[in-house]
C-alpha positions in Angstrom: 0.0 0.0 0.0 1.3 3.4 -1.2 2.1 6.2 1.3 -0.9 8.3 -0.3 -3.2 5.0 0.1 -2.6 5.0 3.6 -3.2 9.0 4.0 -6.5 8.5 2.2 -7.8 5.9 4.6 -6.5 8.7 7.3 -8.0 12.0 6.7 -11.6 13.4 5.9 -13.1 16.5 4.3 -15.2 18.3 7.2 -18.3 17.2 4.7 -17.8 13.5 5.5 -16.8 14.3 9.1 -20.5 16.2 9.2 -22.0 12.6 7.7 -20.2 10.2 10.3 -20.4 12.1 13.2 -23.9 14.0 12.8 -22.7 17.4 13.2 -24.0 20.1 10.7 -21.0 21.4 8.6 -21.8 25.3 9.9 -22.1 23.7 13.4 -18.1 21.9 13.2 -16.9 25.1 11.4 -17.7 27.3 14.1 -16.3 24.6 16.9 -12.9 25.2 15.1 -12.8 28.5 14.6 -14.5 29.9 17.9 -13.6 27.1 20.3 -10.3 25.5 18.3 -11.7 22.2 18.9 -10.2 20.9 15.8 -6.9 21.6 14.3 -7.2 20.2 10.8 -4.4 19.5 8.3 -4.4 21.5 5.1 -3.2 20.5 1.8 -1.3 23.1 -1.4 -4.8 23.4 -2.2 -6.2 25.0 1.0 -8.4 22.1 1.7 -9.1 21.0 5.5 -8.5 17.5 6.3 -9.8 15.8 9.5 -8.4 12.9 11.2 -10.1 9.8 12.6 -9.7 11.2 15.9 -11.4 14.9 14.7 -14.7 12.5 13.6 -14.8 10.7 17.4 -14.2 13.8 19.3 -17.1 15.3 17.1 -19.6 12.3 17.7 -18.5 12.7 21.5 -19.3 16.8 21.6 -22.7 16.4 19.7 -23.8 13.3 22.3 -22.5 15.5 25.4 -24.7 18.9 24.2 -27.6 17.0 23.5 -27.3 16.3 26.8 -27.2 19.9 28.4 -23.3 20.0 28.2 -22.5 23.5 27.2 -20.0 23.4 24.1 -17.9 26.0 25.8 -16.7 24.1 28.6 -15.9 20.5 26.5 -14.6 21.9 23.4 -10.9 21.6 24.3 -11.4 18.6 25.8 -9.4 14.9 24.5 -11.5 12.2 23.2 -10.4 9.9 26.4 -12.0 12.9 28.9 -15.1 13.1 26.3 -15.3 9.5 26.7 -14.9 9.3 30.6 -17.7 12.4 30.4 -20.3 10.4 28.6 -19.7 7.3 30.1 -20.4 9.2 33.8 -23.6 10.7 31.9 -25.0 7.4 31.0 -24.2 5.7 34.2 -25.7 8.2 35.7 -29.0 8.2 33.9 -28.8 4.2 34.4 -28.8 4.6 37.8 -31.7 6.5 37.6 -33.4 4.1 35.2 -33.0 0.8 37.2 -35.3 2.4 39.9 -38.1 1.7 37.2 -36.6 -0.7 35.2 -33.9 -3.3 34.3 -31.1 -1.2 32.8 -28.4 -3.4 31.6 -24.9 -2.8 30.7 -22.0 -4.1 29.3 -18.4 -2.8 29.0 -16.9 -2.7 26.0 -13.1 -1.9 24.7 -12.9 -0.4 21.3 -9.5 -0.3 19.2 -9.9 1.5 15.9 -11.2 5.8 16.3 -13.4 5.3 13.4 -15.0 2.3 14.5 -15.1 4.2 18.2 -16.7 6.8 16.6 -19.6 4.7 14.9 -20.4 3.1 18.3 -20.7 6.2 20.1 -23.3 8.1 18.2 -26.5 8.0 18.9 -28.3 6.2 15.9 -26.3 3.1 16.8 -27.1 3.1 20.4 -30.4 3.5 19.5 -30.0 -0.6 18.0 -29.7 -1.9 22.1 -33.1 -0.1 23.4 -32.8 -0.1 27.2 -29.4 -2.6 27.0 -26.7 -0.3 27.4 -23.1 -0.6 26.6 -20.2 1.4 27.9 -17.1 2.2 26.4 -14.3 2.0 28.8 -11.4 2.3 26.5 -10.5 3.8 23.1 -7.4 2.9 21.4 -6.1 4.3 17.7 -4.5 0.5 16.9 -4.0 -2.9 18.9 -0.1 -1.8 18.9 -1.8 1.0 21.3 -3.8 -1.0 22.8 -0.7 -3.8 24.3 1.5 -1.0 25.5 -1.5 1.0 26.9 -3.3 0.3 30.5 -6.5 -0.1 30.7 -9.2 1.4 32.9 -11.3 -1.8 34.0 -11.6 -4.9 32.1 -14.0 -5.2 29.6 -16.7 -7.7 28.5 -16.1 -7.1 25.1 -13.2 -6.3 22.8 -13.4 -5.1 19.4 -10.7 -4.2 17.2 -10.7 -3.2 13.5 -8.1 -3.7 11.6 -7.3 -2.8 8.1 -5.4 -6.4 6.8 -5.4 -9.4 8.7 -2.5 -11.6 9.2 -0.6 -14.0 11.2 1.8 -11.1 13.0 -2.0 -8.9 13.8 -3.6 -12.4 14.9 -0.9 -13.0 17.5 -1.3 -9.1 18.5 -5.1 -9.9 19.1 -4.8 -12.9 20.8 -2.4 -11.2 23.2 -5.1 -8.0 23.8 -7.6 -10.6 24.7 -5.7 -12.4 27.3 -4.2 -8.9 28.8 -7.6 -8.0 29.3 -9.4 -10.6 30.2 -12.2 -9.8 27.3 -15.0 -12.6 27.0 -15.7 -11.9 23.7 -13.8 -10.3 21.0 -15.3 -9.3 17.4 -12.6 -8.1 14.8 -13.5 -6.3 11.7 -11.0 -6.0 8.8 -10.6 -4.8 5.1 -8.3 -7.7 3.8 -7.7 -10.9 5.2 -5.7 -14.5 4.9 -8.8 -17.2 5.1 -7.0 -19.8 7.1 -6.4 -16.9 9.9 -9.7 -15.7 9.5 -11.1 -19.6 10.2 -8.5 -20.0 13.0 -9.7 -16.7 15.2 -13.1 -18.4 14.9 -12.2 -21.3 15.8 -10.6 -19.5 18.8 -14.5 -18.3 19.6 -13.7 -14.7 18.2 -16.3 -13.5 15.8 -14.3 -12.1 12.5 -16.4 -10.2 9.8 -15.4 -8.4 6.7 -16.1 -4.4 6.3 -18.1 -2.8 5.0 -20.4 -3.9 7.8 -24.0 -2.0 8.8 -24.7 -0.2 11.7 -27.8 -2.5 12.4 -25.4 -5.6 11.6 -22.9 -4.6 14.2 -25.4 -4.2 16.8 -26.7 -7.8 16.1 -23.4 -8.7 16.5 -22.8 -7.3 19.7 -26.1 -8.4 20.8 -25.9 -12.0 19.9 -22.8 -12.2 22.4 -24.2 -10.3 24.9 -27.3 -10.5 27.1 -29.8 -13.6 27.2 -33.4 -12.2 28.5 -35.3 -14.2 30.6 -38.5 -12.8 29.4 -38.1 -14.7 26.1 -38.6 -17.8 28.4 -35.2 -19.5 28.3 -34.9 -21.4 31.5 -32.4 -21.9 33.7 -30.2 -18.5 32.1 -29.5 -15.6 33.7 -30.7 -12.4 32.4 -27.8 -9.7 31.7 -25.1 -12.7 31.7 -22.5 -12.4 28.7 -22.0 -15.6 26.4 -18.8 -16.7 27.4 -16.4 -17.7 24.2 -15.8 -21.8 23.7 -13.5 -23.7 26.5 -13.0 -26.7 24.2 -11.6 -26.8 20.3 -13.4 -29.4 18.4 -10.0 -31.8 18.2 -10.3 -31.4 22.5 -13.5 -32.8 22.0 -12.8 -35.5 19.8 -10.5 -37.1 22.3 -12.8 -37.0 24.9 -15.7 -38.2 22.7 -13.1 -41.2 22.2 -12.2 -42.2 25.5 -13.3 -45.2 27.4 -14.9 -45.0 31.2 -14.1 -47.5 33.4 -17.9 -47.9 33.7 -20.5 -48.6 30.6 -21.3 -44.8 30.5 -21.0 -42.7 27.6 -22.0 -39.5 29.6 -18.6 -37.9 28.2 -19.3 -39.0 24.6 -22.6 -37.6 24.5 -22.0 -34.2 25.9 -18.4 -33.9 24.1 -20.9 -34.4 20.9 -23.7 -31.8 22.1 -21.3 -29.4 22.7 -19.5 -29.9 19.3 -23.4 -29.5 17.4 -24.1 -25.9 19.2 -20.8 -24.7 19.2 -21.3 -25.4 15.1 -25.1 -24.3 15.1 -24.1 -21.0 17.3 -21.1 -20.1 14.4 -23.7 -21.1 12.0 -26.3 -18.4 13.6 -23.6 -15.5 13.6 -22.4 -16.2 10.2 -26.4 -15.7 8.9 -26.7 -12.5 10.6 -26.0 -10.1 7.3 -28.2 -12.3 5.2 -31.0 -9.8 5.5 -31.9 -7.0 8.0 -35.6 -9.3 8.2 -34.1 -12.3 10.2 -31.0 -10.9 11.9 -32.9 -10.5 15.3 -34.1 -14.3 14.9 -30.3 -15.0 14.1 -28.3 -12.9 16.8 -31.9 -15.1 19.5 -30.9 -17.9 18.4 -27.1 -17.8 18.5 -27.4 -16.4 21.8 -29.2 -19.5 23.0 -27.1 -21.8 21.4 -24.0 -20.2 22.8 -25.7 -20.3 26.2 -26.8 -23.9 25.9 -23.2 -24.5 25.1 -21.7 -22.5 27.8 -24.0 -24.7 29.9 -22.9 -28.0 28.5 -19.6 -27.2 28.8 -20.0 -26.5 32.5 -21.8 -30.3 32.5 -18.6 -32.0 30.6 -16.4 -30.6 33.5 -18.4 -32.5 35.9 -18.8 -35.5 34.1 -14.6 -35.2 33.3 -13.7 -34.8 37.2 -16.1 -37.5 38.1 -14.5 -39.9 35.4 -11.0 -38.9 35.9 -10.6 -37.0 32.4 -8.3 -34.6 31.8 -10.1 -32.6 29.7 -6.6 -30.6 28.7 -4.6 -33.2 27.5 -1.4 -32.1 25.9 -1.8 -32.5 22.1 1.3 -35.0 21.5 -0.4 -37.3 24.3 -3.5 -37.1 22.0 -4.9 -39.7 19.7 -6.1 -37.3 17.4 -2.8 -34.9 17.3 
């Protein structure tokens, strides 16, 4: 990719900053030149360019003086103290919410500003209803993001990045155990297919951009809250789907074993778990088919993913009572 490829994926005209961020074009010219909220780069030709950065501080100002914040006092303000601002607005008004109803939340790590930017406005929040989620941390890369700190861990990660290889796979994988996340979802551009399949085999959900609004809250969704007024028994509403404990080839071998008794309790839920893990991919991987069924899709891969979770929680049991080492080194493996 050429120097100027990589500026154009970089910098916008103030008219596309207006369209991502929902700011009137008057509205961000006076910000910059009355408040110096922005400090864009211009080119021989005089033009403005804004950064990724410029669009996320704007989506932050227009959310905080729709909400009585006067423009005055924020204007100078960095995208992380924008950030920290909203997120005490919200929690606030949360607070206040659960007194009449069930306010959920999740907290969710975002690395890419653009990306940041599209999940803060308030069309998109507008996709979880009275579900919220919280952004605790914004990072420009995932290189950022491993040499930064972050501020609590969060439920969720997700990370856009522009190609997708082996050195950014190891890079991810790394983010996710530093924090902790229970889920990660990674968007990209460009992407090697037997990386891709490996992350989600991994239990991270990969999808190619361009991705919809509406799509990327189904996505979110799907991993995030089962609600017990649907009628699913035995779940616990606000709990995140946990990502997969067991690889398929993991549970192979333990499908294979023999039991000193006649029981073939670990077969049986080794297979179970192998079938939902498979029907919950399956459910994600439908959810851009059409805007009609993504809601039936994100239900029913949150059950699935539940049921599994569940299962999973059942094979333990049946493994300590059997004697199984359920993490078998793979040379000691029949199936390596």
């Amino acid at each position: 990719m050429t120097k100027d490829t990589q500026q154009s994926r970089s910098f916008h005209k103030i008219g596309a900053v207006s369209s991502l961020s929902g700011v009137p074009t008057p509205t961000l010219r006076v910000w910059e030149v009355r408040y110096q909220t922005f400090q864009p780069h211009k080119t021989e030709s005089k033009h403005r360019l804004f950064t990724d950065d410029d669009v996320l501080k704007a989506t932050l100002l227009k959310r905080l003086t729709e909400q009585g914040h006067g423009i005055s006092s924020i204007a100078k303000l960095s995208t992380t103290d924008l950030n920290n601002l909203l997120q005490q607005q919200q929690e606030t008004n949360q607070r206040k919410a659960r007194a009449d109803s069930q306010v959920q939340s999740v907290s969710v790590a975002v690395v890419g500003l653009a990306l940041a930017a599209r999940i803060e406005s308030k069309k998109f929040t507008f996709s979880f209803n009275n579900q919220a989620i919280r952004i605790t941390d914004i990072f420009t890369n995932v290189t950022e993001a491993l040499s930064a700190k972050f501020q609590e861990k969060s439920q969720i990660l997700i990370i856009y990045t522009n190609s997708l290889h082996a050195g950014v796979q190891v890079d991810i994988h790394r983010l996710a155990e530093i924090n902790h996340a229970l889920q990660v979802i990674v968007l990209y551009n460009y992407g090697q297919e037997p990386i891709i399949e490996s992350m989600k085999r991994c239990g991270m959900i990969v999808r190619r951009e361009p991705i919809s609004d509406s799509d990327l809250a189904d996505l979110i969704n799907s991993v995030r809250v089962v609600n017990t007024e649907s009628g699913t028994a035995g779940l616990t509403s606000g709990m995140l789907i946990p990502p997969r404990k067991y690889d398929d080839i993991e549970l192979m071998r333990v499908a294979g074993i023999s039991t000193n008794v006649l029981c073939e309790c670990p077969k049986h839920v080794a297979e179970i778990i192998t079938q939902l893990a498979s029907f919950e991919q399956y459910s994600r991987e439908c959810l851009n088919n059409s805007t009609e069924d993504a809601h039936l899709h994100s239900y029913l891969s949150t059950v699935s993913g539940s049921a599994r979770a569940l299962f999973e929680s059942a094979l333990e049991m049946v493994a300590k009572h059997e004697g199984i080492d359920l993490k078998v080194s793979p040379k000691n493996s029949d199936f390596s």
